[in-house]
C-alpha positions as CSV (number, residue, x, y, z in Angstrom):
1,X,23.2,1.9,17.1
2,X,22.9,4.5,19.3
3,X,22.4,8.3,17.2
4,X,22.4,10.7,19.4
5,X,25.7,11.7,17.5
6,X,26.9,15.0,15.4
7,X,23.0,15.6,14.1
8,X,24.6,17.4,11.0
9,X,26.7,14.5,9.9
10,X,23.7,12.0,9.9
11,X,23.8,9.1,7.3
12,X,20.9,7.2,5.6
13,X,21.2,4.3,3.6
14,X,19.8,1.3,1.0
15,X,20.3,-2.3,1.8
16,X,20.8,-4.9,-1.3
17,X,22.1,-6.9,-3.3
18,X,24.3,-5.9,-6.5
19,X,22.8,-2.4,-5.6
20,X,25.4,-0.4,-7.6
21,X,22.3,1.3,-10.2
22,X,20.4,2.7,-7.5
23,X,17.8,5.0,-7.9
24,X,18.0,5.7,-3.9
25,X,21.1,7.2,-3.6
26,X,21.5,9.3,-6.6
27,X,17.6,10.8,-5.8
28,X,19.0,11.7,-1.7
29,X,22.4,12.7,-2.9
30,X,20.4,15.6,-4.7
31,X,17.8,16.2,-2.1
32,X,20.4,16.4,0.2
33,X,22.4,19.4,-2.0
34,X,19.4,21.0,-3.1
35,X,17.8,21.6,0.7
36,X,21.7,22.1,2.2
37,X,21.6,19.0,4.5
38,X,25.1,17.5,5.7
39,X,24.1,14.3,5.2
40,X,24.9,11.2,3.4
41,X,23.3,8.0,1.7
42,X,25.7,5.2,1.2
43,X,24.9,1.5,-0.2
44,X,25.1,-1.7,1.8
45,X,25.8,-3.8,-1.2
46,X,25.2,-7.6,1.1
47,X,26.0,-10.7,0.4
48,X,23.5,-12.6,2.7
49,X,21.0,-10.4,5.0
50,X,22.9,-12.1,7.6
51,X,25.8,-9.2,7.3
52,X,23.2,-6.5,8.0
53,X,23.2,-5.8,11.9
54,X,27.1,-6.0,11.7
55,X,26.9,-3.1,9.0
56,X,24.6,-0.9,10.8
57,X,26.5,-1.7,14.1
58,X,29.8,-0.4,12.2
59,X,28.3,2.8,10.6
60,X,27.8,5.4,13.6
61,X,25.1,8.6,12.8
62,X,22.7,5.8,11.0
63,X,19.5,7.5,11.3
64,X,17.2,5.3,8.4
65,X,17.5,2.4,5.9
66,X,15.8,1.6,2.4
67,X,15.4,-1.9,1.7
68,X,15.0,-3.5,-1.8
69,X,16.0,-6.7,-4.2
70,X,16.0,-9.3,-2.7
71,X,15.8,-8.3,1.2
72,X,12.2,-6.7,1.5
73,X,10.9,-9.7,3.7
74,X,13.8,-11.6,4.3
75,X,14.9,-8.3,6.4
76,X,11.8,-9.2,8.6
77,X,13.0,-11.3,11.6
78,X,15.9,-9.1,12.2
79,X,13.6,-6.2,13.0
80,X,12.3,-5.0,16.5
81,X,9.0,-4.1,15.7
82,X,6.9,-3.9,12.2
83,X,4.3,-0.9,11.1
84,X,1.1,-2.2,11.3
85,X,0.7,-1.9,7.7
86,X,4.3,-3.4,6.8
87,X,2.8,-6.5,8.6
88,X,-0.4,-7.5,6.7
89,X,2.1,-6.7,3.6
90,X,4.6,-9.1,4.5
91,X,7.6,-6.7,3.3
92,X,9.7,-4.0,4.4
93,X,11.6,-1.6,2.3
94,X,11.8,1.5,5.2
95,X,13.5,1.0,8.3
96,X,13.3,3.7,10.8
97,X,15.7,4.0,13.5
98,X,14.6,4.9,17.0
99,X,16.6,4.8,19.6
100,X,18.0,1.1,19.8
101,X,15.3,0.0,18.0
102,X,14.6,-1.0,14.2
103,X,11.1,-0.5,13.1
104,X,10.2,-1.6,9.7
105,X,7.8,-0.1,7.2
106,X,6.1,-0.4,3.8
107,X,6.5,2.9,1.5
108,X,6.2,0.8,-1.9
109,X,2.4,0.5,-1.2
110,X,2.1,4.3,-1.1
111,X,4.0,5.1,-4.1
112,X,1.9,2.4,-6.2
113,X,-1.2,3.5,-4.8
114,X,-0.4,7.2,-5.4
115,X,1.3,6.6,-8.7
116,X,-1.4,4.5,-10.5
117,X,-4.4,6.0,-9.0
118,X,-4.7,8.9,-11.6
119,X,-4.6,6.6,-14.5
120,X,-7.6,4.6,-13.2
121,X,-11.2,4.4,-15.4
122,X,-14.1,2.5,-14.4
123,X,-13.5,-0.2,-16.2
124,X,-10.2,-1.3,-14.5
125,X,-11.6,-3.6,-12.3
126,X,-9.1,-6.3,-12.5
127,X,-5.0,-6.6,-12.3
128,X,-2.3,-9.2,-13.3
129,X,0.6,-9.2,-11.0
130,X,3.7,-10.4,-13.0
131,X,6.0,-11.8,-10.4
132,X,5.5,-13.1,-6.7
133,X,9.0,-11.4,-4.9
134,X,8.6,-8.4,-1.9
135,X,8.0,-6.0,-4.2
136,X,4.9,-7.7,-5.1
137,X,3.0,-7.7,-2.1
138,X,3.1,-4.1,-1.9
139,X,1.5,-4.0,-4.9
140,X,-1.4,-6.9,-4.1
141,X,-2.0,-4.7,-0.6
142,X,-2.1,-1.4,-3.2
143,X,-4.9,-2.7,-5.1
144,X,-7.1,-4.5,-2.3
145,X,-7.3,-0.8,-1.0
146,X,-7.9,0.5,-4.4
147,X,-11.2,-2.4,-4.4
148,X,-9.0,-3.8,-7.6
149,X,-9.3,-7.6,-7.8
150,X,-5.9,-9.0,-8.9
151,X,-3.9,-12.3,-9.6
152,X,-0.4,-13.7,-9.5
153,X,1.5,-14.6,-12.5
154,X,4.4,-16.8,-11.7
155,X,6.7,-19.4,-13.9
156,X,6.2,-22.4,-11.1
157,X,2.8,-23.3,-9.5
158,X,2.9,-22.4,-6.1
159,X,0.1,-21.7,-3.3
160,X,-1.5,-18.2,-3.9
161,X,-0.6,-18.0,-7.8
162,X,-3.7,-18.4,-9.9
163,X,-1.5,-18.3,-13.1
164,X,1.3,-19.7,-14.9
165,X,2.8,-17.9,-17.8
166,X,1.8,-20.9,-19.4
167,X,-1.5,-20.7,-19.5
168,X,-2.2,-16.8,-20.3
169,X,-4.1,-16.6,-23.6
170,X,-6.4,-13.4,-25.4
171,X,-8.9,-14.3,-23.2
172,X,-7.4,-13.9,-19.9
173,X,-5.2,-10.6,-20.9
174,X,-8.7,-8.8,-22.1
175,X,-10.1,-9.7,-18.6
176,X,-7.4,-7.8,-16.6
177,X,-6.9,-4.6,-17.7
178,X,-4.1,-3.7,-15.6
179,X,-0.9,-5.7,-15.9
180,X,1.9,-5.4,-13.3
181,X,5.7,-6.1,-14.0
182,X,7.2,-7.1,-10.6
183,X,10.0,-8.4,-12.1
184,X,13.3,-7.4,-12.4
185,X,13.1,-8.8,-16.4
186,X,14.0,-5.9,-18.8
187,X,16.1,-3.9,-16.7
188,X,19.2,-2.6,-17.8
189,X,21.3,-3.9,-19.3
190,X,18.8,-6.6,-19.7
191,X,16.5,-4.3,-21.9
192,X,15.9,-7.1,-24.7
193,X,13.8,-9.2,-22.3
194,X,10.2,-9.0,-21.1
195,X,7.5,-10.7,-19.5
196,X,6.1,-13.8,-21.6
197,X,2.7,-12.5,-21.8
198,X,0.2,-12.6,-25.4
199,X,0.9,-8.5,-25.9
200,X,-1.5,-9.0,-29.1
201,X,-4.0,-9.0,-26.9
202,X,-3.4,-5.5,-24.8
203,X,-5.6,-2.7,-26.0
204,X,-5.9,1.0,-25.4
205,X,-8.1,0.2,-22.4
206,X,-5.4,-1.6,-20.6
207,X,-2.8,-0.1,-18.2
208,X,0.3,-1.7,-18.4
209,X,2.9,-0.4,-15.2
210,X,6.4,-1.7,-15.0
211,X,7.8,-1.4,-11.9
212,X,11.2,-0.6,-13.7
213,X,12.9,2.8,-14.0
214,X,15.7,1.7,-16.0
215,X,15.5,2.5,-19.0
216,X,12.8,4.4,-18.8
217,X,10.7,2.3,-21.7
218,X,10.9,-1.3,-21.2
219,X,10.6,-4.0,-23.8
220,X,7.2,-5.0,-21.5
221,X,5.9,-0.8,-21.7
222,X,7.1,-0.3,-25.7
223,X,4.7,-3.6,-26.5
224,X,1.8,-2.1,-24.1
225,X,2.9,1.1,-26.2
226,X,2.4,0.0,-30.0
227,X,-0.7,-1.3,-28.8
228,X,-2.5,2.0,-27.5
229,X,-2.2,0.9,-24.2
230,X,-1.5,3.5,-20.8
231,X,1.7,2.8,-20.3
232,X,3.7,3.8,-16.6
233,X,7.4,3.2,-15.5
234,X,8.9,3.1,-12.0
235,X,10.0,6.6,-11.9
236,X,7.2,8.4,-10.4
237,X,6.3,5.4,-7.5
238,X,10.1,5.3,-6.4
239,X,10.3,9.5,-5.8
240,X,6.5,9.2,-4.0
241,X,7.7,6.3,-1.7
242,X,11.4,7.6,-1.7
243,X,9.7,10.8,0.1
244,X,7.4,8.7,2.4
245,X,10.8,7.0,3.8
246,X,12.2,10.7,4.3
247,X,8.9,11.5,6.4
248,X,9.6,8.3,8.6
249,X,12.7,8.6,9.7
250,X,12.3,12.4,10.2
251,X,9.5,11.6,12.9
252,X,10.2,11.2,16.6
């Protein structure tokens, strides 16, 4: 793990699993041509999180890591130290490299935060979060500091879920205004599917933000649509959070 290598030939990277659509390394690919960097972003495609340290200890000029589906906490114990900020999260999908050590770090939050934050009114006091993975709690940290109250939408009962998909009626949907897809349902080539939620009930005061990229309207964002809802993709939280990892591991 040591980088103190050929500076000009230093590699960045995203660990997952069945990775081979990422956004990640097409966006640093360009970034990379367009400011005339040597660099390169590769995918560590894993089988288990287990296979992780041997992959970074086999890949010399490693210089920073992006972490997503379905490592963001499970990465966790393998890492020296955690941002303080990573830690109330409870996820990691940045990992900086500094000298022998691996220091883990929430960027989702940021891009969320950043990326819903002009689409806010007054009367968006409360969000639904669809989905309880890594990705999630990034999201539930977002809108505590945002002074957003939110719940957790999940098939199974579980501790910390207020709702199953079960049990969300009219009532409940015109409550929560904003409605969070932190699941992976409707990506491609999966677009037919979506969220079980009563879309008759979304209005043109409700935000409805998909966490998904591709394709760029979802089955869950083209419902929120036809009903006159706000409607926000992945896109613009994944470049904002993409360039908050780029900060990190460009710090001393």
């Amino acid at each position: 793990m040591d980088n103190a290598h050929d500076k000009s030939k230093l590699k960045f990277g995203l660990v997952g699993r069945n990775i081979s659509y990422s956004f990640s390394r097409g966006y640093f690919a360009k970034k990379f041509e367009n400011e005339n960097l040597n660099y390169s972003y590769v995918n560590f495609d894993l089988e288990s999180i287990d296979d992780l340290l041997n992959a970074i200890n086999n890949t010399p000029n490693l210089k920073g890591l992006n972490v997503t589906i379905p490592y963001k906490e499970e990465v966790i114990p393998l890492l020296d130290k955690l941002n303080k900020r990573a830690r109330k999260i409870g996820a990691v999908n940045t990992i900086q490299f500094k000298g022998n050590k691996l220091i883990g770090y929430n960027t989702d939050y940021y891009g969320f935060k950043n990326s819903l934050s002009p689409h806010l009114k007054k009367h968006h006091k409360r969000a639904l979060i669809l989905g309880t993975g890594g990705a999630s709690k990034a999201i539930a940290y977002a809108l505590k500091k945002l002074n957003i109250e939110y719940a957790y939408v999940s098939r199974s009962k579980k501790k910390g879920v207020e709702y199953q998909y079960s049990d969300l009626d009219n009532n409940i949907i015109s409550k929560y205004q904003i409605i969070i897809n932190c699941t992976p349902l409707g990506t491609f080539p999966d677009i037919d599917q979506c969220p079980s939620i009563p879309y008759m009930a979304i209005t043109k005061k409700h935000v409805l933000f998909d966490l998904i990229y591709n394709p760029e309207q979802t089955k869950f964002l083209k419902k929120g649509h036809e009903k006159g809802a706000t409607t926000i993709n992945g896109l613009k939280m994944l470049e904002i959070q993409a360039e908050k990892s780029w900060q990190i591991w460009n710090k001393s």
